[in-house]
Backbone as CSV, one residue per row, in Angstrom:
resi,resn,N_x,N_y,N_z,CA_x,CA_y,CA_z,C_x,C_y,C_z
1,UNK,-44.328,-10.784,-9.516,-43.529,-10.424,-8.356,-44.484,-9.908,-7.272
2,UNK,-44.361,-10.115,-5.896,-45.006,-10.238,-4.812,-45.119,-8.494,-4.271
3,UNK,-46.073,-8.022,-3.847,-45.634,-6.742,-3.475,-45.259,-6.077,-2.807
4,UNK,-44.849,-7.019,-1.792,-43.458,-7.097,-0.854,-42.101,-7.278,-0.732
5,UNK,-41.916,-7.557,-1.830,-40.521,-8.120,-2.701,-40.307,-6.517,-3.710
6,UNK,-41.702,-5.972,-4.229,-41.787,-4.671,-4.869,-41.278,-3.451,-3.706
7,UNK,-41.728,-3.729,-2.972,-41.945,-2.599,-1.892,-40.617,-2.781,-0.998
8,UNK,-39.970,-3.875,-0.742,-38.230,-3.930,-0.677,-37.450,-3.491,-1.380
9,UNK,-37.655,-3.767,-2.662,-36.675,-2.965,-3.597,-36.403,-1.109,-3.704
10,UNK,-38.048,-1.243,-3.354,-38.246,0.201,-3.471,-37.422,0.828,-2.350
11,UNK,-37.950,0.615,-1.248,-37.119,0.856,-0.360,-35.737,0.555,0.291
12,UNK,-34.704,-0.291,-0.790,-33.247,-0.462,-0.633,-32.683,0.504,-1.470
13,UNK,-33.403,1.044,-2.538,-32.932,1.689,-3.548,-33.248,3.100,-2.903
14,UNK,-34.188,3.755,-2.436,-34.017,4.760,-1.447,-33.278,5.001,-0.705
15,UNK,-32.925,4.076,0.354,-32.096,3.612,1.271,-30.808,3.868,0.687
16,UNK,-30.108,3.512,-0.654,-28.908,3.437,-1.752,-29.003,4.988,-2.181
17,UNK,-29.675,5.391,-2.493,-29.495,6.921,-2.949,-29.848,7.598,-1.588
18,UNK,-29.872,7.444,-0.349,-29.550,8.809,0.536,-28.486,8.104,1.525
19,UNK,-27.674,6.936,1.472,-26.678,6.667,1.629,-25.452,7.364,0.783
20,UNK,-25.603,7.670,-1.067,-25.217,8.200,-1.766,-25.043,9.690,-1.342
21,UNK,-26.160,10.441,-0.952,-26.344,11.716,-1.061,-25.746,11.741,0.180
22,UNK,-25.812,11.056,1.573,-24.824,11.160,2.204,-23.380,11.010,2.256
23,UNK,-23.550,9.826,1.634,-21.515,10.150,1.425,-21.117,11.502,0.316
24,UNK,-21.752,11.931,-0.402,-21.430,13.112,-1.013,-21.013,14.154,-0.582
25,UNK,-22.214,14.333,0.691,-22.154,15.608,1.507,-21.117,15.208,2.734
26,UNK,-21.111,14.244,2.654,-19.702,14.574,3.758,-18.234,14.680,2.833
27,UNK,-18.175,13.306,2.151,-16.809,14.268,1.305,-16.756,15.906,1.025
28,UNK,-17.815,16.228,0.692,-17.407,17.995,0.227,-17.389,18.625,1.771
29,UNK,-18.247,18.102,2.436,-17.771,18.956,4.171,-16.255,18.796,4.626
30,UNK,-15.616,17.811,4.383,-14.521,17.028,4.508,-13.474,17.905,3.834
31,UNK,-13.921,18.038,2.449,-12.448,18.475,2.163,-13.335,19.545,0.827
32,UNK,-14.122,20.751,0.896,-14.272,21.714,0.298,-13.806,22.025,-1.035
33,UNK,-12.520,22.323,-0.841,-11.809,22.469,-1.892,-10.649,22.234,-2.546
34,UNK,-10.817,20.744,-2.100,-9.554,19.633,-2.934,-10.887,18.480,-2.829
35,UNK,-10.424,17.736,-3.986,-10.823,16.585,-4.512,-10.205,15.819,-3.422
36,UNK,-10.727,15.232,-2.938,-10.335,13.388,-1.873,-10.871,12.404,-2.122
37,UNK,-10.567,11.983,-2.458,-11.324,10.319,-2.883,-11.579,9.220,-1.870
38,UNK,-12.314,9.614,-0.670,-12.984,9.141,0.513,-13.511,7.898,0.517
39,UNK,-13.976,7.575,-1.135,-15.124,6.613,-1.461,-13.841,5.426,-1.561
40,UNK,-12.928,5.667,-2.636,-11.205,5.132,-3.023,-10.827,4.165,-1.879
41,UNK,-10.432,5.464,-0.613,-9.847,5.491,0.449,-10.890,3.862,0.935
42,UNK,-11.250,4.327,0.896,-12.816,3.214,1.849,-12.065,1.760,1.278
43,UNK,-12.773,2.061,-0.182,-12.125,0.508,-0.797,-10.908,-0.169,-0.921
44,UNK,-10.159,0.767,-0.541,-8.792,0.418,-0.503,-8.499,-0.190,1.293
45,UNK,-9.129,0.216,1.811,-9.132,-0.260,3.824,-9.504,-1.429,3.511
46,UNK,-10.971,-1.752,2.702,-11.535,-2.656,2.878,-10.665,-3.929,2.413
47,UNK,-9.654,-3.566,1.278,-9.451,-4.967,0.783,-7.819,-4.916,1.383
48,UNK,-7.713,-3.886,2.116,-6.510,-4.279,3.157,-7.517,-4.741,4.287
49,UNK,-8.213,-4.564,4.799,-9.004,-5.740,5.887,-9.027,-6.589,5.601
50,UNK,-9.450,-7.499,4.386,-9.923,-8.534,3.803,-8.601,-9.513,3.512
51,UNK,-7.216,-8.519,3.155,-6.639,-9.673,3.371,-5.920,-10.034,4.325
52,UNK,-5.531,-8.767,5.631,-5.295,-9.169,6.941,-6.642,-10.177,7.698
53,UNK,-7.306,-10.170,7.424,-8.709,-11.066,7.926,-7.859,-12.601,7.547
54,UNK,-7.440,-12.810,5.739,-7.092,-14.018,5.255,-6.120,-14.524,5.974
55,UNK,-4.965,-13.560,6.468,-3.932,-14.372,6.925,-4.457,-14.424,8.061
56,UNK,-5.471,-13.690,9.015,-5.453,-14.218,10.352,-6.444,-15.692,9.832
57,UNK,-7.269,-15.785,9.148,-7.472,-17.306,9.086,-7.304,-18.293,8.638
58,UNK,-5.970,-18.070,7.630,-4.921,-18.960,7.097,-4.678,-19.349,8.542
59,UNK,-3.981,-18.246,9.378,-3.407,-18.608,10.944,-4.050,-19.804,12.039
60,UNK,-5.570,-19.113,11.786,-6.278,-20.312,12.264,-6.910,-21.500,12.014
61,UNK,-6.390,-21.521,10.727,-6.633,-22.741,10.058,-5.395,-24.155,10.333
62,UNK,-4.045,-23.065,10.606,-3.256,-24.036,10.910,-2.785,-24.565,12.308
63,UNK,-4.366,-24.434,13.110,-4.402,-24.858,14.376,-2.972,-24.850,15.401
64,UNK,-2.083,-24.315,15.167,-1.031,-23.936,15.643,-0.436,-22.498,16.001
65,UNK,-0.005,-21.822,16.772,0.266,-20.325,17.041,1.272,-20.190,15.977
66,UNK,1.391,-18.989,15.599,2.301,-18.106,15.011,3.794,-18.265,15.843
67,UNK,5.040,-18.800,14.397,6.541,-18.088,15.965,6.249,-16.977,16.163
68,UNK,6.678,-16.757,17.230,7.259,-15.193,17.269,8.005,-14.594,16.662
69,UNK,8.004,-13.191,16.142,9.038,-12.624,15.364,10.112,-11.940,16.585
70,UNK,11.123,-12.353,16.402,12.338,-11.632,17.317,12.406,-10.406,16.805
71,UNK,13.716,-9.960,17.620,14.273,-8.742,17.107,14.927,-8.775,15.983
72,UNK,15.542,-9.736,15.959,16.440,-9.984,14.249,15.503,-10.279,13.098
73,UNK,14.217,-10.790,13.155,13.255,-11.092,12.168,12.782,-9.132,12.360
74,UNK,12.464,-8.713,13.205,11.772,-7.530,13.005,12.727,-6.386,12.851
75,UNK,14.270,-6.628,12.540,14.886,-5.285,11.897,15.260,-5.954,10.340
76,UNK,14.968,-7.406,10.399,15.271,-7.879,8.913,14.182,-7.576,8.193
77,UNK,13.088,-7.680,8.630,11.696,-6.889,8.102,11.645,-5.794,7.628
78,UNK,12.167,-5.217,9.083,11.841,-3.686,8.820,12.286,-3.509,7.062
79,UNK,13.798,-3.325,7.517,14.511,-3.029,6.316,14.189,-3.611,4.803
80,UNK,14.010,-4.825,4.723,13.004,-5.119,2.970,12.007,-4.854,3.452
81,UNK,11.283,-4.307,4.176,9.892,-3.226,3.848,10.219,-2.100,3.564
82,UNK,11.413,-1.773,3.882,11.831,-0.050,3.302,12.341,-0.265,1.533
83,UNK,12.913,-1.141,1.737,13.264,-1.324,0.257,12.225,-1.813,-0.540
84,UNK,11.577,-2.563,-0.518,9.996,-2.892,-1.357,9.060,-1.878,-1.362
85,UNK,9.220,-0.694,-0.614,8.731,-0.236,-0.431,9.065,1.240,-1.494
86,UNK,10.191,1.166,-1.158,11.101,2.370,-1.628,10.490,2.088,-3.660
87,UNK,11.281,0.823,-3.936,11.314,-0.319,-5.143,9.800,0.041,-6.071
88,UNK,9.112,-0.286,-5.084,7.484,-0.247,-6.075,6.956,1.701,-5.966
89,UNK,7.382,2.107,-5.108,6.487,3.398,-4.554,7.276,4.876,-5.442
90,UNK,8.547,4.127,-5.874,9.761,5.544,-6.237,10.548,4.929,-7.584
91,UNK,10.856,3.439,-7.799,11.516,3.326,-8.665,11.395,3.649,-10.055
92,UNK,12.627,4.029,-10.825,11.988,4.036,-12.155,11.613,3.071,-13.200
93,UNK,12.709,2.059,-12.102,12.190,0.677,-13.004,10.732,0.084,-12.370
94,UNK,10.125,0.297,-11.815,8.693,0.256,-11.499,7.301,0.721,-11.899
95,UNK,8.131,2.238,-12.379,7.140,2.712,-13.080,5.897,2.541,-14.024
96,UNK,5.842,1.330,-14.855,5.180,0.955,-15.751,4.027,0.306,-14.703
97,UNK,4.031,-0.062,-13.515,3.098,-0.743,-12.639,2.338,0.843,-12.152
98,UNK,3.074,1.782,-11.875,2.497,2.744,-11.424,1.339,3.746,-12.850
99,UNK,2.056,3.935,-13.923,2.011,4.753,-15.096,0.272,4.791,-15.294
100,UNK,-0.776,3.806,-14.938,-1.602,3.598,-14.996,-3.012,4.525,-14.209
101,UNK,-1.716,5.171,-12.749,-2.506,6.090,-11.933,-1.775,7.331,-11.389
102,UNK,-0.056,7.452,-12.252,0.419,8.466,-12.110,0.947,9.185,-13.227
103,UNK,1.575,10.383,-13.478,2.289,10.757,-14.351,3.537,11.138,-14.123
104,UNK,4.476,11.123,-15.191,6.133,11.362,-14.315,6.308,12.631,-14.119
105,UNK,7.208,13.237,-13.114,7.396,14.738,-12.860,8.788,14.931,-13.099
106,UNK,9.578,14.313,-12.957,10.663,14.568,-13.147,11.609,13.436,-11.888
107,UNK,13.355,13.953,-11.757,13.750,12.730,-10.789,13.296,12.757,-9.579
108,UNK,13.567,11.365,-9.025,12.920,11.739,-7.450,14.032,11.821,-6.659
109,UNK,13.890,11.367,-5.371,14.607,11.911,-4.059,16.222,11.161,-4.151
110,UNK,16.132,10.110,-4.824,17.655,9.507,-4.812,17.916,8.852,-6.565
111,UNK,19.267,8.297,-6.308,19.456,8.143,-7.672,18.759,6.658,-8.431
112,UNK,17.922,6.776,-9.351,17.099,5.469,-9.912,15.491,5.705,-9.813
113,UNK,15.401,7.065,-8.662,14.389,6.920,-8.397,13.314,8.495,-9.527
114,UNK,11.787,8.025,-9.100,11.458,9.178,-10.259,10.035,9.677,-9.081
115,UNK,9.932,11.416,-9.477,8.432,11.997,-8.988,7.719,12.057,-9.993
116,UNK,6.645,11.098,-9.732,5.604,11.548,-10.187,4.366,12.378,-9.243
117,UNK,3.379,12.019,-10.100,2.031,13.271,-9.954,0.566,12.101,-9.998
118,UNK,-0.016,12.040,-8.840,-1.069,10.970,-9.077,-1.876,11.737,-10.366
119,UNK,-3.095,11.072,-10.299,-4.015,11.277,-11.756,-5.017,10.289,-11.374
120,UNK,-6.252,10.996,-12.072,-7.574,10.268,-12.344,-8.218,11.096,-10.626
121,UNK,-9.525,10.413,-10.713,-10.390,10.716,-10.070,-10.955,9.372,-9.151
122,UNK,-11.324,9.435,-7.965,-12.071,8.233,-7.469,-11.451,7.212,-6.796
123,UNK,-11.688,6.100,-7.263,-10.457,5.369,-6.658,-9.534,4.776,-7.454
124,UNK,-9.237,5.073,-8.582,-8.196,5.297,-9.155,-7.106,6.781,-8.924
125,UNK,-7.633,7.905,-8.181,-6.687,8.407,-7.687,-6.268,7.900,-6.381
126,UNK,-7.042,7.140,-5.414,-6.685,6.500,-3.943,-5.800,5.751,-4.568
127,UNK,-6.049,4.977,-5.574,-4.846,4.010,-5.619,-3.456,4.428,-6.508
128,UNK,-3.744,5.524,-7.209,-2.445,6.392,-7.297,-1.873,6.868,-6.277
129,UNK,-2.402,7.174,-5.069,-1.958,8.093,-3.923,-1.250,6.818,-3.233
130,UNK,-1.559,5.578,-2.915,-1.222,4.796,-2.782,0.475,3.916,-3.415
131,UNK,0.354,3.539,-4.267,1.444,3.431,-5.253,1.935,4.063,-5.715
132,UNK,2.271,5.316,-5.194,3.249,6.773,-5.505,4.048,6.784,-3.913
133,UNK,3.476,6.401,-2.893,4.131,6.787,-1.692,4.962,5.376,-0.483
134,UNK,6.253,5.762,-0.675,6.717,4.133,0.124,6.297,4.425,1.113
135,UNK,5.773,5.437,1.925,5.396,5.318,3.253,3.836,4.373,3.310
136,UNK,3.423,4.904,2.396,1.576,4.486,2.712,1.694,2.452,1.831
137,UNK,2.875,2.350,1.337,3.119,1.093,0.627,3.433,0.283,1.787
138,UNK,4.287,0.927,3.345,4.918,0.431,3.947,3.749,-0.976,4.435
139,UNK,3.087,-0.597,4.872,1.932,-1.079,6.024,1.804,-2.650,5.443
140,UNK,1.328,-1.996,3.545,1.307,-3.962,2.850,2.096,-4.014,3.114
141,UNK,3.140,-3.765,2.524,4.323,-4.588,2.816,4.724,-5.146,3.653
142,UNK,4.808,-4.521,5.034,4.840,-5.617,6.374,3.874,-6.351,6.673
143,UNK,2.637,-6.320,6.482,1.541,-7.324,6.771,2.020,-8.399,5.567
144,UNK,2.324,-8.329,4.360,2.857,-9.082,3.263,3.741,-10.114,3.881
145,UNK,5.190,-9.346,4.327,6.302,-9.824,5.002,5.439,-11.020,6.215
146,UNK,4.982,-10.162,7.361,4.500,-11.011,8.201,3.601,-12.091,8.108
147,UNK,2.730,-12.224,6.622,2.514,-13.444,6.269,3.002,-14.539,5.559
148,UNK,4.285,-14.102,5.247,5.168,-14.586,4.757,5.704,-15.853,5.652
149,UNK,6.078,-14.839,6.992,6.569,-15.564,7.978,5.843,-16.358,8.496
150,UNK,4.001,-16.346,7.985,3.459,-17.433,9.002,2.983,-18.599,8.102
151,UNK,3.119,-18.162,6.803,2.963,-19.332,5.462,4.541,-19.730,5.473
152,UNK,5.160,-19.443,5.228,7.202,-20.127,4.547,8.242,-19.263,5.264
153,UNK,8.287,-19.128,6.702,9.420,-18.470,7.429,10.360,-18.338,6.939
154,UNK,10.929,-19.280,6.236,12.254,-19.651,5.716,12.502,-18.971,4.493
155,UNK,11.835,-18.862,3.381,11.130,-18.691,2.425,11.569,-17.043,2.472
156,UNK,10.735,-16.878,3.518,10.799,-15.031,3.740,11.840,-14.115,4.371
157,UNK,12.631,-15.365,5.206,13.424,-14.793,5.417,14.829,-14.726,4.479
158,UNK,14.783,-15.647,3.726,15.939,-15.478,2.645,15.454,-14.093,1.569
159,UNK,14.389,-14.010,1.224,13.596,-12.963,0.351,14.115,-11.633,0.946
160,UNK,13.329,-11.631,2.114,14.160,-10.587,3.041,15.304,-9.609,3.231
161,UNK,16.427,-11.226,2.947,17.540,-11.106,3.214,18.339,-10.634,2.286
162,UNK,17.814,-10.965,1.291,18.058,-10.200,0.022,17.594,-8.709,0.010
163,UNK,16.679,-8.594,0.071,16.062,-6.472,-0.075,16.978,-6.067,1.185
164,UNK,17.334,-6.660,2.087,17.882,-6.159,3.607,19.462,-5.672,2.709
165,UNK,19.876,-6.675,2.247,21.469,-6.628,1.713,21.450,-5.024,0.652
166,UNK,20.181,-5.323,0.024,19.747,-4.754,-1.296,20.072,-3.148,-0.649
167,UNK,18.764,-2.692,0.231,18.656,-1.756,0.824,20.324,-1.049,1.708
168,UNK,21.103,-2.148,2.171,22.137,-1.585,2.953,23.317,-1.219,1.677
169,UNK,23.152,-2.071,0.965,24.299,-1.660,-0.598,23.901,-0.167,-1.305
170,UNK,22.429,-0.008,-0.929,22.009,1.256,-1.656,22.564,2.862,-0.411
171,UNK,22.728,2.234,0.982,22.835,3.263,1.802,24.484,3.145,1.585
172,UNK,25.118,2.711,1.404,26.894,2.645,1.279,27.049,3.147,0.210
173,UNK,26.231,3.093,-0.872,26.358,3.672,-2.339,25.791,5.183,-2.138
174,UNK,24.851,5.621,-1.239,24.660,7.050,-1.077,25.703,8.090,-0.136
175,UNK,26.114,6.996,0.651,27.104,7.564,1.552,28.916,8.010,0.756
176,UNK,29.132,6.980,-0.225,30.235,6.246,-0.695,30.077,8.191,-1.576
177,UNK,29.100,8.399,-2.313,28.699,9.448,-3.143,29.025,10.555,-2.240
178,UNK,28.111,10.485,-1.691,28.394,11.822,-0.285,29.580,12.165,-0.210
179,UNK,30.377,11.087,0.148,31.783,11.587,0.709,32.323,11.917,-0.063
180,UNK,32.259,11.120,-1.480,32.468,11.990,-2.808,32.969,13.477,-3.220
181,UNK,31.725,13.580,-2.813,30.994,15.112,-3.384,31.955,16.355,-2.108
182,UNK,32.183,15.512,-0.834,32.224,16.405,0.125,33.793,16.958,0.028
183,UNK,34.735,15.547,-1.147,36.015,16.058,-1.051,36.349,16.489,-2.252
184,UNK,35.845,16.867,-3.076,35.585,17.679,-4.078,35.950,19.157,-3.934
C-alpha cells in the first residue's frame, strides 16, 4: 500500500473521531440532562429526505407536472392523515409494530387507543419517539398520501376515502358517547 493511500486513511480516521468528539459535545451542550438522540434524529431526516428526494424524481421522471391537489383532495388528505396517523402512532391494534421501541403505560387518549413510554437509547429511541406520536407520524404520512397522488391518484383517493369515512365514524362515535354521558 502506497503511502499516500496510508497517510489518507490516517487522516479520515482522525477527521472521523473529532467529527465524533464533536457531535458528542454538542449533544451534551444541547440537552445536559436528558438523553436526546440527536445522532437518531439526524438519521431519521435523512431517510425522510431520501424519500421525498424519490418522489420528487419519480415526478421527474414522468416528464409531466404533478395535478394539482384541490381543496377537496387536501381536506380528504388531511383527514386519512389524521387517521393513519392516529391508527399507527396510538392504536392498540398497532401496537406490536410499535412494541419494539416502546413500552405500554396504560389507556390512551380515546377509546382503542393505548400510552405508551418510548425505550432504548440512540436511534432506536428517535424512532420510538417517532412511532409513539400521530403528530410527528403526520408529516410521512402526507408526503406518503401526496405520493400517492402523483404515482395512482385514483388509487389514493379511494384509500383515502376510506380512513376519511373511517376517521369521521370515529368522531360521531365520540360525540354519540359524549352526549351519552352528558344525559346521564
Amino acid at each position: 500500500m502506497s503511502e499516500t493511500v496510508t497517510a489518507a486513511r490516517r487522516t479520515a480516521r482522525r477527521n472521523a473521531s473529532a467529527a465524533t468528539r464533536q457531535a458528542k459535545a454538542t449533544t451534551e451542550q444541547y440537552s445536559p440532562k436528558e438523553d436526546r438522540p440527536l445522532g437518531g434524529y439526524a438519521a431519521i431526516m435523512a431517510v425522510y429526505g431520501v424519500c421525498a428526494a424519490g418522489l420528487g424524481g419519480l415526478l421527474l421522471r414522468r416528464r409531466r407536472p404533478a395535478e394539482r391537489l384541490n381543496l377537496g383532495d387536501i381536506a380528504l388528505l388531511s383527514a386519512a392523515t389524521f387517521k393513519v396517523s392516529r391508527l399507527a402512532g396510538a392504536d392498540a391494534v398497532a401496537s406490536p409494530l410499535r412494541a419494539p421501541f416502546a413500552r405500554y403505560k396504560g389507556p390512551g387518549e380515546a377509546p382503542s387507543e393505548v400510552r405508551e413510554e418510548v425505550r432504548g437509547s440512540g436511534l432506536r429511541r428517535a424512532v420510538g419517539e417517532l412511532v409513539t406520536c400521530p403528530y410527528c407520524l403526520g408529516q410521512w404520512v402526507a408526503t406518503a398520501f401526496v405520493g400517492g397522488m402523483i404515482v395512482a391518484p385514483r388509487a389514493t383517493r379511494v384509500a383515502a376515502g376510506t380512513l376519511t369515512i373511517a376517521a369521521a365514524s370515529d368522531a360521531l362515535q365520540l360525540g354519540y358517547s359524549a352526549a351519552a354521558r352528558a344525559l346521564k
